[in-house]
Structure formats: C-alpha cells, structure tokens
DSSP file (Angstrom, degrees, kcal/mol; ACC not computed):
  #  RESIDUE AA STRUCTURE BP1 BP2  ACC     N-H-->O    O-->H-N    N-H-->O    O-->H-N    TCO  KAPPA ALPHA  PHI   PSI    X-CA   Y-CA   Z-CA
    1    1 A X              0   0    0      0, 0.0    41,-0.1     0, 0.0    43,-0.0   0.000 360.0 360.0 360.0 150.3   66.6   41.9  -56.1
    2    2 A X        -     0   0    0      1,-0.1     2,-0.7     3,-0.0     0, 0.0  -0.548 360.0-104.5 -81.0 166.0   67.4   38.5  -58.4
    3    3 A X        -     0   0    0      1,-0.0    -1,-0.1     2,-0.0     2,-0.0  -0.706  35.0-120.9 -90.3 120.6   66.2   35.8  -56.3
    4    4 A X        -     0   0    0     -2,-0.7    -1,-0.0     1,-0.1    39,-0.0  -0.306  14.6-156.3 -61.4 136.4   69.1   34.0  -54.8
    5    5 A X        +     0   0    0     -2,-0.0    -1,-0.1     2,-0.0     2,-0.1  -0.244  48.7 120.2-124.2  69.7   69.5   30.3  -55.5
    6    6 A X        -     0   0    0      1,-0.1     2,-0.3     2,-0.0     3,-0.1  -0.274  64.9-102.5 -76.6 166.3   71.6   29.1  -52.4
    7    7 A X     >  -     0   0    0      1,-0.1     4,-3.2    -2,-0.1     5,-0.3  -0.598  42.9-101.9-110.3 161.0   71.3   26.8  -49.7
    8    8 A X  H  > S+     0   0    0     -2,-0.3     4,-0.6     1,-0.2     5,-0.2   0.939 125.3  49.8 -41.9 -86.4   70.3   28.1  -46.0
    9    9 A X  H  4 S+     0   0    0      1,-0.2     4,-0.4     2,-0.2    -1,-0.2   0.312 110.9  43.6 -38.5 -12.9   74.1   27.7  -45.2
   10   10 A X  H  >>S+     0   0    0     -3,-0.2     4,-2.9     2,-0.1     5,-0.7   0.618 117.5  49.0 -93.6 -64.0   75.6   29.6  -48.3
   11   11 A X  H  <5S+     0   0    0     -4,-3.2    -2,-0.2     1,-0.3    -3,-0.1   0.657 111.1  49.6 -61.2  12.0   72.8   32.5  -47.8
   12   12 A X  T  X5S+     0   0    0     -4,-0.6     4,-2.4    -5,-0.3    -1,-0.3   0.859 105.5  56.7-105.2 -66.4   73.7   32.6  -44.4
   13   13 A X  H  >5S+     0   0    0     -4,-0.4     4,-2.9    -3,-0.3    -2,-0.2   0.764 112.8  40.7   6.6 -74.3   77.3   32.8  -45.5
   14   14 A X  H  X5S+     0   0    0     -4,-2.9     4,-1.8     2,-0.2    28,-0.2   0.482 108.3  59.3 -89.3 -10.3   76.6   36.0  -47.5
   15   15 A X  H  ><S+     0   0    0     -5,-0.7     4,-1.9    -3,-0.3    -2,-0.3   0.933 102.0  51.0 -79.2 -58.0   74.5   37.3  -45.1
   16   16 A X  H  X S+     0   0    0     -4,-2.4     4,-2.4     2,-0.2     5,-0.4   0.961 116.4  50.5 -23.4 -81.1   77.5   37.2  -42.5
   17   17 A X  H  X S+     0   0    0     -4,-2.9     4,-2.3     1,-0.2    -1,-0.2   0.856 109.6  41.4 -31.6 -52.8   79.5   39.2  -45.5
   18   18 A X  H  X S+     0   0    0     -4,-1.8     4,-2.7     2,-0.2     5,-0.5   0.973 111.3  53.6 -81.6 -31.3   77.5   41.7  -46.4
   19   19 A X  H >X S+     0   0    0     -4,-1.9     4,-1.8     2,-0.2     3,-1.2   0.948 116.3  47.0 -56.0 -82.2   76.3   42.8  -42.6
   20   20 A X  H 3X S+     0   0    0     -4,-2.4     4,-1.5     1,-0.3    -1,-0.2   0.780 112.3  52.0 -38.3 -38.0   80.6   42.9  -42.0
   21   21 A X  H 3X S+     0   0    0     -4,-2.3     4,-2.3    -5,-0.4    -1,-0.3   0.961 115.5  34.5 -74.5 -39.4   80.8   44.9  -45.1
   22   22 A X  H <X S+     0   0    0     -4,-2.7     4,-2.5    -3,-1.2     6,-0.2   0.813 115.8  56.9 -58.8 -30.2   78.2   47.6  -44.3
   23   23 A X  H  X>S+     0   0    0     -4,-1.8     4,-3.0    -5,-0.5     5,-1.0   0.958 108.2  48.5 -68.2 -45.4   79.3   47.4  -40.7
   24   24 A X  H  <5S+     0   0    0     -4,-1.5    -2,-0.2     2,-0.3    -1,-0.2   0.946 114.4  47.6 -85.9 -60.3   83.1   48.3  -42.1
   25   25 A X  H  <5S+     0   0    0     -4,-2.3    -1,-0.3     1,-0.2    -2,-0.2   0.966 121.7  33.9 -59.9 -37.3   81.5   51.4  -44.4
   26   26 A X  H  <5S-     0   0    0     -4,-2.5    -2,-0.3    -5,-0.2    -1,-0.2   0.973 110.8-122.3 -89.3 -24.8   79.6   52.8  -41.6
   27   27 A X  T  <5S+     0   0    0     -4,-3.0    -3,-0.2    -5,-0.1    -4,-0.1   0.482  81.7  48.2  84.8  28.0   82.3   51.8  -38.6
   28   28 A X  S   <S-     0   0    0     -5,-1.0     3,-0.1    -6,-0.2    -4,-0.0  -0.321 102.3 -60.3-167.0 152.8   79.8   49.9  -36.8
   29   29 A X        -     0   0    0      1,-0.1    -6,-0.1    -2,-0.1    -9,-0.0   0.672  57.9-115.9 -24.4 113.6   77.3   47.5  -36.6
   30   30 A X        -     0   0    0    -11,-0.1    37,-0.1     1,-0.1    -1,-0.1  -0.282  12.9-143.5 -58.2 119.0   74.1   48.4  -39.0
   31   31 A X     >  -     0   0    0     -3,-0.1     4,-1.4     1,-0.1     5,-0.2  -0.180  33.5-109.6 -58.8 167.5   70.9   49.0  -37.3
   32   32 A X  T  4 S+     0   0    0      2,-0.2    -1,-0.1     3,-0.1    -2,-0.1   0.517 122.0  60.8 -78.4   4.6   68.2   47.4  -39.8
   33   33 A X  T  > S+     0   0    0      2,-0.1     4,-2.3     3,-0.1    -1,-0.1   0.818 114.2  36.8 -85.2 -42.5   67.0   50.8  -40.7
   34   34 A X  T  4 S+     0   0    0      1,-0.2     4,-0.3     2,-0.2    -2,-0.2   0.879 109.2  57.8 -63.3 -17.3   70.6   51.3  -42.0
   35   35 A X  T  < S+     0   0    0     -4,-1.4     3,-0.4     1,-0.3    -1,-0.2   0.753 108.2  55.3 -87.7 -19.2   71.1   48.0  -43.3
   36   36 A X  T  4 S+     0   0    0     -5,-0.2    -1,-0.3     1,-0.2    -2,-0.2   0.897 101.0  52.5 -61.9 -40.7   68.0   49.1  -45.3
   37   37 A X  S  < S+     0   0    0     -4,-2.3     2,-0.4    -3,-0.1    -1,-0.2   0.383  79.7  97.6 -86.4  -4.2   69.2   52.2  -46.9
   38   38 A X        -     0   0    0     -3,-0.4     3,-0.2    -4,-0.3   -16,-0.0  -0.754  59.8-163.1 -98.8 151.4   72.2   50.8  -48.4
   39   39 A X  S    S+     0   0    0     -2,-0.4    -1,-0.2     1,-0.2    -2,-0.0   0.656  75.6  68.4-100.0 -12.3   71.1   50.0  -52.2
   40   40 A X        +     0   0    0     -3,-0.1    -1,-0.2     2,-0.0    -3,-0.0   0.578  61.5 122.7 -85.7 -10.5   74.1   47.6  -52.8
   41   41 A X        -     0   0    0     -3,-0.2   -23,-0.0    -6,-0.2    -6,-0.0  -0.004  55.9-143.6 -54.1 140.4   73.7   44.6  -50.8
   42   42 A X  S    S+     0   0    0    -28,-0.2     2,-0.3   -41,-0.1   -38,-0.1   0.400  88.1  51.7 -88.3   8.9   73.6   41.1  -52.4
   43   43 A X  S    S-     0   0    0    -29,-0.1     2,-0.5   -28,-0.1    -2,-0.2  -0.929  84.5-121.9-139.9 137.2   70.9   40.0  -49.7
   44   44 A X    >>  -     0   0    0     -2,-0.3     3,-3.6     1,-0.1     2,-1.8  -0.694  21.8-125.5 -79.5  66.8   67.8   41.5  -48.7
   45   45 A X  T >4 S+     0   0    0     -2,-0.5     3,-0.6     1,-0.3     4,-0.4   0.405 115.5  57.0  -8.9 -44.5   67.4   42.5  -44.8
   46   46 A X  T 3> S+     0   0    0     -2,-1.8     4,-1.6     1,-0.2    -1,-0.3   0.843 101.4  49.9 -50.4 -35.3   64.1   40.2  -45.2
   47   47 A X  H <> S+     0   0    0     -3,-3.6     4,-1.0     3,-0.1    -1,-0.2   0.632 109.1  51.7 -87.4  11.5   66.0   37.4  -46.4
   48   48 A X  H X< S+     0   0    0     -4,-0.7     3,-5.0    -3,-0.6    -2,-0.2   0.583 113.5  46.5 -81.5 -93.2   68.4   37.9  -43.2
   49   49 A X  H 3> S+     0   0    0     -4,-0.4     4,-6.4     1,-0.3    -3,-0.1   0.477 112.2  50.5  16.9 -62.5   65.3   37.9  -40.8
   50   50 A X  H 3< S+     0   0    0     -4,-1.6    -1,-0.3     1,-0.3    -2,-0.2   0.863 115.7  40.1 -66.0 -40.3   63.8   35.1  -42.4
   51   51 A X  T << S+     0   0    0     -3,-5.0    -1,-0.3    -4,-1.0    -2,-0.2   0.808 127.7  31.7 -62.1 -39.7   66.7   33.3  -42.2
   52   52 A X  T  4 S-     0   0    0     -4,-0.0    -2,-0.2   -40,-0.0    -3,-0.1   0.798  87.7-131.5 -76.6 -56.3   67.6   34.5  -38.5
   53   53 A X  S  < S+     0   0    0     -4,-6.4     2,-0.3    -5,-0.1    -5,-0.0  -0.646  86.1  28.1  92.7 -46.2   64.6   35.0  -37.2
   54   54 A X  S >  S-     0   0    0      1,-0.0     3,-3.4    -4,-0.0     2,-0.7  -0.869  74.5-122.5-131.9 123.2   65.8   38.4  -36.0
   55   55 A X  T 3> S+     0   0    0      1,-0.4     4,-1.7    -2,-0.3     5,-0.2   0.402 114.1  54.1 -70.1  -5.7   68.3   40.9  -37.1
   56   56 A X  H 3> S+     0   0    0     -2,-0.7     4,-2.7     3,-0.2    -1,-0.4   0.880 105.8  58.5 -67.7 -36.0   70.3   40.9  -33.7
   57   57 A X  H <> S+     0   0    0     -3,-3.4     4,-1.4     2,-0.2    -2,-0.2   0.827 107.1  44.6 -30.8 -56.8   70.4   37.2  -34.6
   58   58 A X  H  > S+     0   0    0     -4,-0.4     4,-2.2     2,-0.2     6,-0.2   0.800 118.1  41.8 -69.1 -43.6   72.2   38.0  -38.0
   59   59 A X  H >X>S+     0   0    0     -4,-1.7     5,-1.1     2,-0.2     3,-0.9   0.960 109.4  54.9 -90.5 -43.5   74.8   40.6  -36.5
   60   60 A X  H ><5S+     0   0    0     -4,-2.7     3,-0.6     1,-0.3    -2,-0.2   0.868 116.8  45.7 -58.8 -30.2   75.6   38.6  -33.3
   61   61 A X  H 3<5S+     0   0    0     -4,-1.4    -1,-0.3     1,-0.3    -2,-0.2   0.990 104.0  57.9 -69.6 -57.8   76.5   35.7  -36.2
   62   62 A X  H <<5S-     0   0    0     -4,-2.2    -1,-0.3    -3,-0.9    -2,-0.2   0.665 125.7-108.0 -78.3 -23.4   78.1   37.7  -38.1
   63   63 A X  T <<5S+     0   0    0     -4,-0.6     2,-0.3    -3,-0.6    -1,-0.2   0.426  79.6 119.4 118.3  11.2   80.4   38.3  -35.2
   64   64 A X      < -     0   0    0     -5,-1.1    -1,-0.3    -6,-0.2    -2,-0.1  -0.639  67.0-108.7 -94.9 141.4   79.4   41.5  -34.6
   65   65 A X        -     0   0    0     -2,-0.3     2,-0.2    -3,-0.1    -1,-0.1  -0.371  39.7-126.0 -83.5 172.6   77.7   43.1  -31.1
   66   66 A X        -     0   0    0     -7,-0.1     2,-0.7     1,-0.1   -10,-0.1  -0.442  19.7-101.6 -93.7 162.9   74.2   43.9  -31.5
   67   67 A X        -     0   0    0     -2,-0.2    -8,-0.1   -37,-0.1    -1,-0.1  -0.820  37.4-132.6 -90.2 132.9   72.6   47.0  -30.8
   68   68 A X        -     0   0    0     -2,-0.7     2,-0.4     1,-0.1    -3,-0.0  -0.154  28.6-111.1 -77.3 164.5   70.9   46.9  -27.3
   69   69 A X        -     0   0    0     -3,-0.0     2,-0.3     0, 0.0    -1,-0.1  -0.878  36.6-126.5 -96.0 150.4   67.6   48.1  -27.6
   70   70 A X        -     0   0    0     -2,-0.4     2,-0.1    -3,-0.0    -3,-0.0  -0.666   5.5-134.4 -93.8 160.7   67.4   51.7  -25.6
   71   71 A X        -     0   0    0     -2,-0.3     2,-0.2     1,-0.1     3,-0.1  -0.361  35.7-116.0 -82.0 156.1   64.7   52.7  -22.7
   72   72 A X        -     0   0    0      1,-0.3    -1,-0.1    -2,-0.1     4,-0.1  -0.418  56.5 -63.9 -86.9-155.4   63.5   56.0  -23.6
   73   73 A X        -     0   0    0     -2,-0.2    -1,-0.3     2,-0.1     3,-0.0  -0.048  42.0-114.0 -71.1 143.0   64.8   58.7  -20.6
   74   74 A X  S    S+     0   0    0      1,-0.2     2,-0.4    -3,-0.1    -1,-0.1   0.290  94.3  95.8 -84.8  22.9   63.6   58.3  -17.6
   75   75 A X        -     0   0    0      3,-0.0     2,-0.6     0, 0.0    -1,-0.2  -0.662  61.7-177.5 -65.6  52.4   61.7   61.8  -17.8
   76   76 A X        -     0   0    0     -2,-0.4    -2,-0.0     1,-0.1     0, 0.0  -0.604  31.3 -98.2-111.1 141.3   58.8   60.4  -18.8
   77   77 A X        -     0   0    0     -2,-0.6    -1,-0.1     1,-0.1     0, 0.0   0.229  44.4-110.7 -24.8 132.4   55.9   62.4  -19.5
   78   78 A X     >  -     0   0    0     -3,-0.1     4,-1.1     1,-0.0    -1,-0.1  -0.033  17.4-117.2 -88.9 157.0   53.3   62.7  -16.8
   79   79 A X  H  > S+     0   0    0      2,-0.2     4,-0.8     3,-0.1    -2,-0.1   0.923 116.9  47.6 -86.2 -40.4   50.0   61.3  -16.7
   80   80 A X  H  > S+     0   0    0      2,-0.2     4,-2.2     1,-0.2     5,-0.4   0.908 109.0  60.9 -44.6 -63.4   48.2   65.0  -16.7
   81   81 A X  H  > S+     0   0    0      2,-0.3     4,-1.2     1,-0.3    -2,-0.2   0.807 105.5  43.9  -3.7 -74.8   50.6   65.9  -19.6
   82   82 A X  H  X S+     0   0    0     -4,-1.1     4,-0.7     2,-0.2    -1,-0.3   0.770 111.4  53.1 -47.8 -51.3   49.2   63.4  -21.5
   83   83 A X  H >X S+     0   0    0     -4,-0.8     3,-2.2    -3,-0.4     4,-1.8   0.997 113.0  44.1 -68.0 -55.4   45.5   64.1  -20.6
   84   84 A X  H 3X S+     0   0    0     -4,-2.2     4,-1.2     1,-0.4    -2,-0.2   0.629 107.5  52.9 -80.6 -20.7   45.6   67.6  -21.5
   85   85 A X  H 3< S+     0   0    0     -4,-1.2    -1,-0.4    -5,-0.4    -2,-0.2   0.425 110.4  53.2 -99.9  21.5   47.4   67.3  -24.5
   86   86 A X  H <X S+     0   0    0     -3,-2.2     4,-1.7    -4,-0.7    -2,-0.3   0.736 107.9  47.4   7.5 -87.7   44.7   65.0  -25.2
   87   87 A X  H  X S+     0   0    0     -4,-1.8     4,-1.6     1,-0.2     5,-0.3   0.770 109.1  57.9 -70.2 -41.6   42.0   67.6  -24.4
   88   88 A X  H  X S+     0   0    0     -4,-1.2     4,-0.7    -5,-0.3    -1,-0.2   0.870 111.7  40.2 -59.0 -43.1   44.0   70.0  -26.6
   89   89 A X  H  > S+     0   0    0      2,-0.1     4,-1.7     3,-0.1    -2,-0.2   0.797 111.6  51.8 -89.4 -40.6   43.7   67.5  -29.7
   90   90 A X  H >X>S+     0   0    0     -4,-1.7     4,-1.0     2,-0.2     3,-0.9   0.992 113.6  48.5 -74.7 -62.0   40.0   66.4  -29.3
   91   91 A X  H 3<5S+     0   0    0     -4,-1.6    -2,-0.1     1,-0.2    -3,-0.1   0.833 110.7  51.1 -13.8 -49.8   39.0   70.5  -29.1
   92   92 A X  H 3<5S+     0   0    0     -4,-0.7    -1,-0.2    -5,-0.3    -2,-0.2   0.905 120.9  31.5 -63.0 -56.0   41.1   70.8  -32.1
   93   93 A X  H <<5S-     0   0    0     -4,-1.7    -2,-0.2    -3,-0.9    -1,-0.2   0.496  97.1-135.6 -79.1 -11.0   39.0   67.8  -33.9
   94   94 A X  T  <5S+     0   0    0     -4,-1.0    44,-0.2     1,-0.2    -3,-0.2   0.821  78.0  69.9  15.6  61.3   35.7   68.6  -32.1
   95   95 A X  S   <S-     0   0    0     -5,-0.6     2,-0.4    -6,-0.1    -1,-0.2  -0.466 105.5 -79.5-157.1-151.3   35.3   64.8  -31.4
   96   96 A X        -     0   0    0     -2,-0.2     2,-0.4    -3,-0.1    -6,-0.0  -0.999  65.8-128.4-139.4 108.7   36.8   62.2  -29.4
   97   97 A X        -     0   0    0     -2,-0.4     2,-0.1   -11,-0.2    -7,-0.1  -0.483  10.0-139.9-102.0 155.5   40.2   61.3  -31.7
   98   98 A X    >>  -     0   0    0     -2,-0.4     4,-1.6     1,-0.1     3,-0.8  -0.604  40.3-115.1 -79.7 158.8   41.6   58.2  -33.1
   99   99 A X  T 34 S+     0   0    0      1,-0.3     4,-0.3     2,-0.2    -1,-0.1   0.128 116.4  72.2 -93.6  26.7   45.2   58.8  -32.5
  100  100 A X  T 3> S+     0   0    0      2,-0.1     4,-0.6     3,-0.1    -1,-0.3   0.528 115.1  25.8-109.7 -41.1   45.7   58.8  -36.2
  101  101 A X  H X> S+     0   0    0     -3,-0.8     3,-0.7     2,-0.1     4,-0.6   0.944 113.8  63.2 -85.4 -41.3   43.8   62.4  -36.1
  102  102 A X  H >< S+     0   0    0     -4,-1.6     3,-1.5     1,-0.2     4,-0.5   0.817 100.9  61.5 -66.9 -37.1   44.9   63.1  -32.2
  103  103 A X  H >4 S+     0   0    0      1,-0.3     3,-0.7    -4,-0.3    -1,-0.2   0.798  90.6  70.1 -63.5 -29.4   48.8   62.9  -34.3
  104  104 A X  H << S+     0   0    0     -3,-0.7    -1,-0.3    -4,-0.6    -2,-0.2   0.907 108.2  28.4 -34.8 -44.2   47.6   65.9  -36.3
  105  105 A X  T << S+     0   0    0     -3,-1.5     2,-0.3    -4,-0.6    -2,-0.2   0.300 118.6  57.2-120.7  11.5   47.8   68.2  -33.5
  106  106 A X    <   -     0   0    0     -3,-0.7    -1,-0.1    -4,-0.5   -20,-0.0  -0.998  57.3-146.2-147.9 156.5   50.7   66.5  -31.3
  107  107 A X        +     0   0    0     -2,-0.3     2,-0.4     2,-0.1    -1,-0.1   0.046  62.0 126.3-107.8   9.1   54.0   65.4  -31.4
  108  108 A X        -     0   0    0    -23,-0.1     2,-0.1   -26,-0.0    -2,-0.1  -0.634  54.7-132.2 -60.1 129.6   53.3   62.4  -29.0
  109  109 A X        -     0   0    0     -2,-0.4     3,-0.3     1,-0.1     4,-0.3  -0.428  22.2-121.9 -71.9 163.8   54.0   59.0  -29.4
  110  110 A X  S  > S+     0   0    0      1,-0.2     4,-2.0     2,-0.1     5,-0.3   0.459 101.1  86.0 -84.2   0.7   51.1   56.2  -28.6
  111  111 A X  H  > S+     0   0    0      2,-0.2     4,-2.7     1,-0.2    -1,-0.2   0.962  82.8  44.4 -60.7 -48.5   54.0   54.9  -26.1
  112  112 A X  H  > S+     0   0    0     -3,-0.3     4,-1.7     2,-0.2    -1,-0.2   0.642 119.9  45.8 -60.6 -28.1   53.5   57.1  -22.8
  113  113 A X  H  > S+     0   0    0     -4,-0.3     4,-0.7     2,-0.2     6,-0.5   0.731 106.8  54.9-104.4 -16.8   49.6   56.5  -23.2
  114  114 A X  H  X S+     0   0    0     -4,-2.0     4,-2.6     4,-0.2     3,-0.3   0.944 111.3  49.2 -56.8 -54.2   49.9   52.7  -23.8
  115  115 A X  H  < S+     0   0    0     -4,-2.7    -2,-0.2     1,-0.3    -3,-0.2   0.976 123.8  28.6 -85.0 -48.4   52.0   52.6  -20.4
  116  116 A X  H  < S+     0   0    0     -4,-1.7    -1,-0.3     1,-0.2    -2,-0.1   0.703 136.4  27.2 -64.5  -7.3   49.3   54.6  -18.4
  117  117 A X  H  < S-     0   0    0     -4,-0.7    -3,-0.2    -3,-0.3    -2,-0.2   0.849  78.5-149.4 -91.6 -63.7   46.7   53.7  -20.1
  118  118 A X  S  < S+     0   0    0     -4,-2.6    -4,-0.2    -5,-0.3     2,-0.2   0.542  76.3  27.1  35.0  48.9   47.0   50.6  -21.6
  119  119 A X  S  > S-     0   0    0     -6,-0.5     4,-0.7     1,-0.0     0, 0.0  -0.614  74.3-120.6-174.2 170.4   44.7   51.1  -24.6
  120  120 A X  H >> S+     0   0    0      1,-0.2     4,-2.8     2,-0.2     3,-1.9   0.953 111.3  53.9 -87.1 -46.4   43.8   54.0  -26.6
  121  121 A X  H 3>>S+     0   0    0      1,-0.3     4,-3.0     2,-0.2     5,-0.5   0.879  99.7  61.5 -67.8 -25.8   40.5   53.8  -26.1
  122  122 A X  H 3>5S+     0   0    0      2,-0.2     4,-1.1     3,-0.2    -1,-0.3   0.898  97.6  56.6 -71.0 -10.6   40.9   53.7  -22.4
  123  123 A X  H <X5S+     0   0    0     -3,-1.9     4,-3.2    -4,-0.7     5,-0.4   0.947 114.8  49.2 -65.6 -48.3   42.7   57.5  -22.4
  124  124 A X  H  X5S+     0   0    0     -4,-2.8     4,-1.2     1,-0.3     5,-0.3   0.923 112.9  37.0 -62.4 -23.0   39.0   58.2  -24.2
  125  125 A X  H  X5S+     0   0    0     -4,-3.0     4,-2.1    -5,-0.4    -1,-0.3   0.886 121.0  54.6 -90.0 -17.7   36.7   56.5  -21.8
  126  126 A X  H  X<S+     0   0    0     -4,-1.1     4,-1.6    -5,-0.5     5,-0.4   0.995 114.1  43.2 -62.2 -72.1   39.6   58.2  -18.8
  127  127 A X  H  X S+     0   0    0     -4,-3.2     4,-3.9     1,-0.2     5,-0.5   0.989 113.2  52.7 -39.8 -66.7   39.1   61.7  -20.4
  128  128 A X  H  X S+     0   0    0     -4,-1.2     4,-0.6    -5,-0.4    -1,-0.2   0.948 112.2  42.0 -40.3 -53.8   35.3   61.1  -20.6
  129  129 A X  H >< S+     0   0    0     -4,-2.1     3,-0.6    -5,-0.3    -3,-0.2   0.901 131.2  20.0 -57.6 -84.2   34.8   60.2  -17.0
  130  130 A X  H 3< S+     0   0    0     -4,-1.6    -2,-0.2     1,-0.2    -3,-0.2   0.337 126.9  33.9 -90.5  -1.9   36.7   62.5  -15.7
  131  131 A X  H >< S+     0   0    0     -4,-3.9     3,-1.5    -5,-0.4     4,-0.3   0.018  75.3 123.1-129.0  25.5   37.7   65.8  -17.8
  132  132 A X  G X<  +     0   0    0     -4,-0.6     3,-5.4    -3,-0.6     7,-0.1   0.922  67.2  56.9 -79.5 -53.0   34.4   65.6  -19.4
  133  133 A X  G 3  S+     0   0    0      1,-0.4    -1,-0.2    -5,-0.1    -2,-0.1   0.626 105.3  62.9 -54.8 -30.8   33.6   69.5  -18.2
  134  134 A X  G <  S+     0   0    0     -3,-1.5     2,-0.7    -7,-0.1    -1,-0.4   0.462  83.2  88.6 -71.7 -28.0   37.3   70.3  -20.4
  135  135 A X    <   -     0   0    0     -3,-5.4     4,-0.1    -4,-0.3   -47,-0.1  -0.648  69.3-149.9-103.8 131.4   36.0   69.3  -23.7
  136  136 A X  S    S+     0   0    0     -2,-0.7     2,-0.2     2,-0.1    -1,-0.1   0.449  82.5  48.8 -44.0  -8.5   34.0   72.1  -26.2
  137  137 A X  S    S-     0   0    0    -42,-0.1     2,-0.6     0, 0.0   -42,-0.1  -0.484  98.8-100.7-134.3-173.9   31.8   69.7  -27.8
  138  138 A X        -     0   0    0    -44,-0.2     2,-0.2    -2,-0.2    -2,-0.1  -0.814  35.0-144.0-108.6  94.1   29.6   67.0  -26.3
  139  139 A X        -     0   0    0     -2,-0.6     3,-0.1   -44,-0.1   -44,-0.1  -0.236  25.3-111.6 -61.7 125.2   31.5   63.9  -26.8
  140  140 A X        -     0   0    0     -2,-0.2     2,-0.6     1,-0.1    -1,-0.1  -0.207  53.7 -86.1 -48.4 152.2   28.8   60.9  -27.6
  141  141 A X        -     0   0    0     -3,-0.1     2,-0.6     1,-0.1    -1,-0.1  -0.724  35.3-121.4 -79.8 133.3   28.9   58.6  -24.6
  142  142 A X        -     0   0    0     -2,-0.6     2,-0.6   -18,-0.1    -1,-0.1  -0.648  21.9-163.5 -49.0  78.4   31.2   55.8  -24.1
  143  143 A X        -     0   0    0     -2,-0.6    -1,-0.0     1,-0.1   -18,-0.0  -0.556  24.7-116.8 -86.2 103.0   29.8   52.3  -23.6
  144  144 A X        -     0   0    0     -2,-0.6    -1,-0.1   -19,-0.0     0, 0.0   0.166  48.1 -88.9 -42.4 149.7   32.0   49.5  -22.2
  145  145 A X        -     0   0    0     -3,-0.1     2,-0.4     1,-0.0    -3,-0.0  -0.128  43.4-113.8 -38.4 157.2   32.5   46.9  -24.5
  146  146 A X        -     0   0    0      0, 0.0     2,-0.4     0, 0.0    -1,-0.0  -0.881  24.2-133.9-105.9 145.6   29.5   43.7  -24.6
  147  147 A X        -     0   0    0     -2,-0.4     2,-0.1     1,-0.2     0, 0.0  -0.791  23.5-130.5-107.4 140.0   30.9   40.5  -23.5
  148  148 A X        -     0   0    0     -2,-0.4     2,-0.3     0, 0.0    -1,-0.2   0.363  15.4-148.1-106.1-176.0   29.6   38.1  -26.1
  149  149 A X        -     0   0    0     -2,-0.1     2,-1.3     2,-0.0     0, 0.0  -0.799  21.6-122.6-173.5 137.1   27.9   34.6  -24.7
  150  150 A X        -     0   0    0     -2,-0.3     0, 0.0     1,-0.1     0, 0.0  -0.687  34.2-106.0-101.0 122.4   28.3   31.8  -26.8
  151  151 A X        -     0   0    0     -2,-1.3     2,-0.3     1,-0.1    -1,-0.1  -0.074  36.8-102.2 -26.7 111.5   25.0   30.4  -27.8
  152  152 A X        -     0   0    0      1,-0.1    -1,-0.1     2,-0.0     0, 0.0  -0.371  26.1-120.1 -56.5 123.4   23.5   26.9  -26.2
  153  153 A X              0   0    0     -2,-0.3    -1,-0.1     1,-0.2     0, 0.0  -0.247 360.0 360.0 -58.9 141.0   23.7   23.8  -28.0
  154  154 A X              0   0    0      0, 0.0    -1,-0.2     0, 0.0    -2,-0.0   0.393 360.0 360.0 -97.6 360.0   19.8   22.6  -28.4
C-alpha cells in the first residue's frame, strides 16, 4: 500500500470512509478479519489501529456499532475431558506435549485449559501427579520451577 501522506485528522477521515464503505458492501459493520480480506481499501486495518488504538475504536467513530466480543457457550468442556484428551495426545506423541504437537491429535483450543489450568505446563505437571498410571511411556519427571535469589552486594 503507497504510503499515505496525511495528517492524523485527514487519515482519520478516510479511515471513517472506507470502514462505512465496506460496512455498506457487506451490510454491516466489518469485523477486522473482514476488513482485512477486502484488497481495495485506501487505508490499511494497521494504520486504523495505530491510529485508534483499537478497531472497535475505528467503527464506533465511524458511526457504526461495534461488534461485542462473544463468550463461547456456556457448555464448556469439563475438566476430565480435557485431561483425557490430554492423555490421548501425549500416548499419541509418546512424551509429555507442547500444545503445538498436543494440536496434532486434537481439535482443542488452549482456552478451556488456560481456564482450569492456568498454564500449559500446569495441565503437564496435573497429568503427572495424578494420571501418571494413564500414560504408555515414562514421562521424565517434572521439577517445579527454581526461584532465583539475587546475588549480595559485597
């Protein structure tokens, strides 16, 4: 894209335009993924941002409502659920997996084990303690992190 040479308040201006005009082709307000996909815009969805600070920022200026963000369902996947399809994916790997291999073999997101969890590596040290007996391999043992000690001045 040529690089615009505008003031804040002009690009601001044309940002307002094109968001209305895309909003007006799709019938209503452009997520940023759409606002991405259109090739025709005279503005970059980065230079909105930058300018905005955030693209709800950009369509509520523009005069448009924003898109709320959604909860998923409130079905949410079970804490056992989670472990076992887990245990299903470390079997699979015959290791203890980063959830960049654990995605190989599941169609989970890292959301449902961030909220029981609250880190990845705690589902692994969770599993270890307790579903140890479940896994095929011998998973290496799990050492809590070392807390550091900052060194004494002489």
């Amino acid at each position: 894209m040529k690089r615009l040479n505008l003031n804040n308040e002009e690009k601001k201006q044309l940002s307002r335009q094109e968001i209305k005009r895309v909003a007006e082709r799709l019938g209503k307000p452009p997520t940023k993924i759409e606002y991405k996909g259109q090739e025709d815009t005279r503005i970059s969805y980065g230079q909105i941002v930058y300018l905005y600070g955030t693209w709800n920022a950009a369509v509520h200026d523009a005069g448009l409502p924003i898109n709320l963000y959604r909860l998923p369902p409130s079905n949410e996947i079970s804490k056992e659920e989670l472990i076992q399809e887990f245990i299903k994916a470390a079997n699979a790997e015959g290791k203890m997996p980063s959830f960049r291999l654990f995605r190989k073999h599941s169609d989970f997101s890292l959301t449902p084990f961030i909220r029981h969890f609250k880190s990845w590596n705690s589902v692994k040290q969770y599993v270890y303690d307790h579903y140890r007996d479940e896994l095929r391999f011998a998973p290496p043992k799990i050492l809590p992190k070392r807390k550091r000690r900052k060194r004494q001045e002489q």
